[in-house]
N, C-alpha and C positions, 0 to 999 in steps of 0.2 A: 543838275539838269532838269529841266520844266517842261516835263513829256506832256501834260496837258496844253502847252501852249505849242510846240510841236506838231500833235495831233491837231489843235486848233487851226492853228494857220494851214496847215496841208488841205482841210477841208475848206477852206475859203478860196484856198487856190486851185482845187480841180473843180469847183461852182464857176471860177475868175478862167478857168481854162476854156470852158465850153463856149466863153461872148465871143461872137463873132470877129469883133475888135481885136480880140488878142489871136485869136485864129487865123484872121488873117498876117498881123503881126510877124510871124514866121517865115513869110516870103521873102521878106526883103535880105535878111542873113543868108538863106536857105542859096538863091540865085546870087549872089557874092561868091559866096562859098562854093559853091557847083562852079562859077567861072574861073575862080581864082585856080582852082586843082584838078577842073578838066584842061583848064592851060599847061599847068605845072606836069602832069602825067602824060600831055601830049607831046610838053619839048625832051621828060627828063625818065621820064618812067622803064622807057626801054634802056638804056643807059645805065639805070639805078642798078637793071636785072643784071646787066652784060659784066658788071661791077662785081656784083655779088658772085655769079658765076665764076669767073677769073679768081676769086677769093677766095671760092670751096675748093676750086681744082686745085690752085698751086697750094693750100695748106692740108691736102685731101680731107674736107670740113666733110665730105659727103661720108665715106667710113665711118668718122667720129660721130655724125648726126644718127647716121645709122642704126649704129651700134645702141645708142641712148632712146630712139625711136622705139626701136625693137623690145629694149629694155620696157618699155612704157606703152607698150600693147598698140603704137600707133605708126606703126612702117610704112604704113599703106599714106602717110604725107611725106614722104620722100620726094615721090614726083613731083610734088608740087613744092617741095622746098623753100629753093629761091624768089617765085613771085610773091610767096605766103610770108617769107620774110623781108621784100622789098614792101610788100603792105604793111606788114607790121610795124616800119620803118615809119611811112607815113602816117599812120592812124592817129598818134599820136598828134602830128602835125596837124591833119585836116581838122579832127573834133578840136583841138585846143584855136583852129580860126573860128571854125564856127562859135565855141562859146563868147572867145574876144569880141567878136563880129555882134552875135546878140548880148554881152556885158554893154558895149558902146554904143550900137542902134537902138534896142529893145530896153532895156534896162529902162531908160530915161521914160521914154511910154507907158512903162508899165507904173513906176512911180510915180508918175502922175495919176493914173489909172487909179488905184489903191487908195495915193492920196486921197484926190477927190471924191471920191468915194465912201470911205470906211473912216479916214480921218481929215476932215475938210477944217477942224480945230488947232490940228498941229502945227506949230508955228516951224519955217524954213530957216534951216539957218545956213544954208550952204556952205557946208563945211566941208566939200570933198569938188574934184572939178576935172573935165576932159584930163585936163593935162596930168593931174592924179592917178586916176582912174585905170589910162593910157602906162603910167607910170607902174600903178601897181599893178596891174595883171601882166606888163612884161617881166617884172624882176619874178613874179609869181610862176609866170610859165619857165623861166630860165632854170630856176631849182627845179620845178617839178619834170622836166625835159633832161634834164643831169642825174635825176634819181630814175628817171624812164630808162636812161639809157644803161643805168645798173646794174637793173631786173630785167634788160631784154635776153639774157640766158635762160629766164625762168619761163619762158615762152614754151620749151621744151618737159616744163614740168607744170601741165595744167593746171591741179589742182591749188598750187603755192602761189599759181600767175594770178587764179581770176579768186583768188582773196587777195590779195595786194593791190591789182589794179584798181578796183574801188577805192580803196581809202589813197591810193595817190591823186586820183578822180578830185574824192570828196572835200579834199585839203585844196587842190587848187579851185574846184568851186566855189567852199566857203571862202578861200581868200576873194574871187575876183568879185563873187554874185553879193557877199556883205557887205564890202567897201563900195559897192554901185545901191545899193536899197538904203543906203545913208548918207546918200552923196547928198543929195537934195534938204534933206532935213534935220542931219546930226551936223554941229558944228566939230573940230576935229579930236576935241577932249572926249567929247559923246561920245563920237564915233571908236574912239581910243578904248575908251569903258566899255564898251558894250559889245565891242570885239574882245575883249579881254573876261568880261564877266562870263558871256553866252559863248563862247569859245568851243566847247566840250558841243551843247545843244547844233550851233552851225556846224561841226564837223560831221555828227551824225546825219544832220540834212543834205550835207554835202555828201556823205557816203552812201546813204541811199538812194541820192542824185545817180553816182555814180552807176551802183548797182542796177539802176535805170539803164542805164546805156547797154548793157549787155545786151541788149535787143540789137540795136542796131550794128553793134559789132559781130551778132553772127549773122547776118544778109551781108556785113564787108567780107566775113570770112568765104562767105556763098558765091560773090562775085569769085573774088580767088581761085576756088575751086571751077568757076564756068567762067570761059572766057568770052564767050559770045554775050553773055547777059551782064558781063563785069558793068557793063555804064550804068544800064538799069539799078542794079543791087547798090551801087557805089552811089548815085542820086539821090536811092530812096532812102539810104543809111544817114547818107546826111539830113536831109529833110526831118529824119525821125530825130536826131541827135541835138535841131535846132526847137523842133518842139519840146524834148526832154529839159532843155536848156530855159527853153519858154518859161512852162510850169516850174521849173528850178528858181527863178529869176522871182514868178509869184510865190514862190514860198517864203522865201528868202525878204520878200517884201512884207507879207505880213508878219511875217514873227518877227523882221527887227523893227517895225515902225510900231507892232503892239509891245516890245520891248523899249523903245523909246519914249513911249508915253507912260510906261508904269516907271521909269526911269525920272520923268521929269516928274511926273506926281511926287515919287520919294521925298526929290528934291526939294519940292515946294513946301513938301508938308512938314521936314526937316528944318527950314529957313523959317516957317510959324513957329517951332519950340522956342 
């Protein structure tokens, strides 16, 4: 692992965070993503509740929750139960559009962005494309949405939850936000290597990506708890979760395009022996 090049690129990307350019950047995910799940919680959200309700009562889930709450010094979310766990249902859903949303929008800008920029030398070889891309972050969300739904018991045991939820975070990040910061420039052997070599290095970036987002999951949890301000919290969470995403997206950019050029050095200098 190449904690210096880590450290390196994180610093290049909260400088790359601050341009107005990429700040603005955020919007366009940001209002996607607020239309798409102010729709989806307008036609289905009450529904989701009335669901879950009907499912504690006839398996008396409310006892057994209880009883485990109690255990866990945290009774006092009883009342809130059901919509806390019709959120939790979603959460997953909504941040994993948002990242898709900025993988497919933002990504492409930002690459260019970097490119142009810091490596206007490095030669394109376009080795990754929409249809790829599209490709890999769906099979990517499908495991990590089948292992979400594994650990949604561990909701009830905090501490186990919010060390796990990161590293499932940071796994489906490094998968979507690597294979998008070499779309444009790794042909697909590269791209092959250098998700296989830096492996270990992007999961860490992608888990403290993750461990990012615990901000904005506790204003979704804030909504939950207040119903009157639920739009507001649930807005602002996303909008935070698309800039986490942002800055992810620049991380991810400079350490695999400065790992692609130390990459093709090796190679050149290897083909001179």
């Amino acid at each position: 692992m190449n904690f210096s090049a880590i450290i390196r690129s994180w610093g290049r990307a909260v400088v790359a965070q601050c341009h107005y350019r990429i700040f603005l950047l955020s919007l366009l995910p940001f209002f996607l993503s607020v239309l798409l799940w102010g729709l989806v919680m307008w036609w289905g959200l009450q529904d989701l509740i009335d669901f879950i309700q009907a499912f504690f009562v006839e398996n008396d889930g409310f006892k057994t929750a209880g009883s485990i709450l109690s255990m866990t010094g945290m009774l006092a979310l009883k009342t809130v139960l059901v919509p806390l766990i019709a959120m939790w249902l979603l959460l997953p859903l909504m941040v994993v559009t948002s990242l898709l949303a900025t993988g497919l929008m933002a990504m492409p800008v930002i690459s260019r962005y970097v490119g142009s920029r810091d490596y206007p030398q490095l030669e394109k070889r376009n080795g990754g494309s929409f249809a790829g891309s599209l490709w890999h972050s769906s099979s990517s969300f499908l495991i990590f949405l089948f292992l979400c739904l594994l650990s949604l018991p561990l909701v009830l045991l905090p501490p186990v939850h919010f060390v796990l939820q990161p590293l499932l975070w940071g796994w489906l990040t490094y998968r979507v936000m690597a294979y998008d910061a070499l779309a444009d420039y790794a042909d697909a052997d590269e791209r092959k290597i250098l998700m296989r070599s830096h492996r270990t290095s992007l999961l860490l970036i992608g888990t403290i990506a993750g461990a990012l987002g615990a901000a904005p999951m506790l204003l979704w949890l804030g909504g939950v708890m207040s119903v009157v301000f639920f739009p507001f919290f649930a807005g602002l969470a996303i909008w935070l979760y698309v800039l986490v995403f942002i800055f992810t997206g620049l991380w991810f950019q400079y350490y695999s395009l400065a790992a692609l050029h130390h990459h093709r050095a090796k190679v050149a200098l290897q083909a001179e022996l």
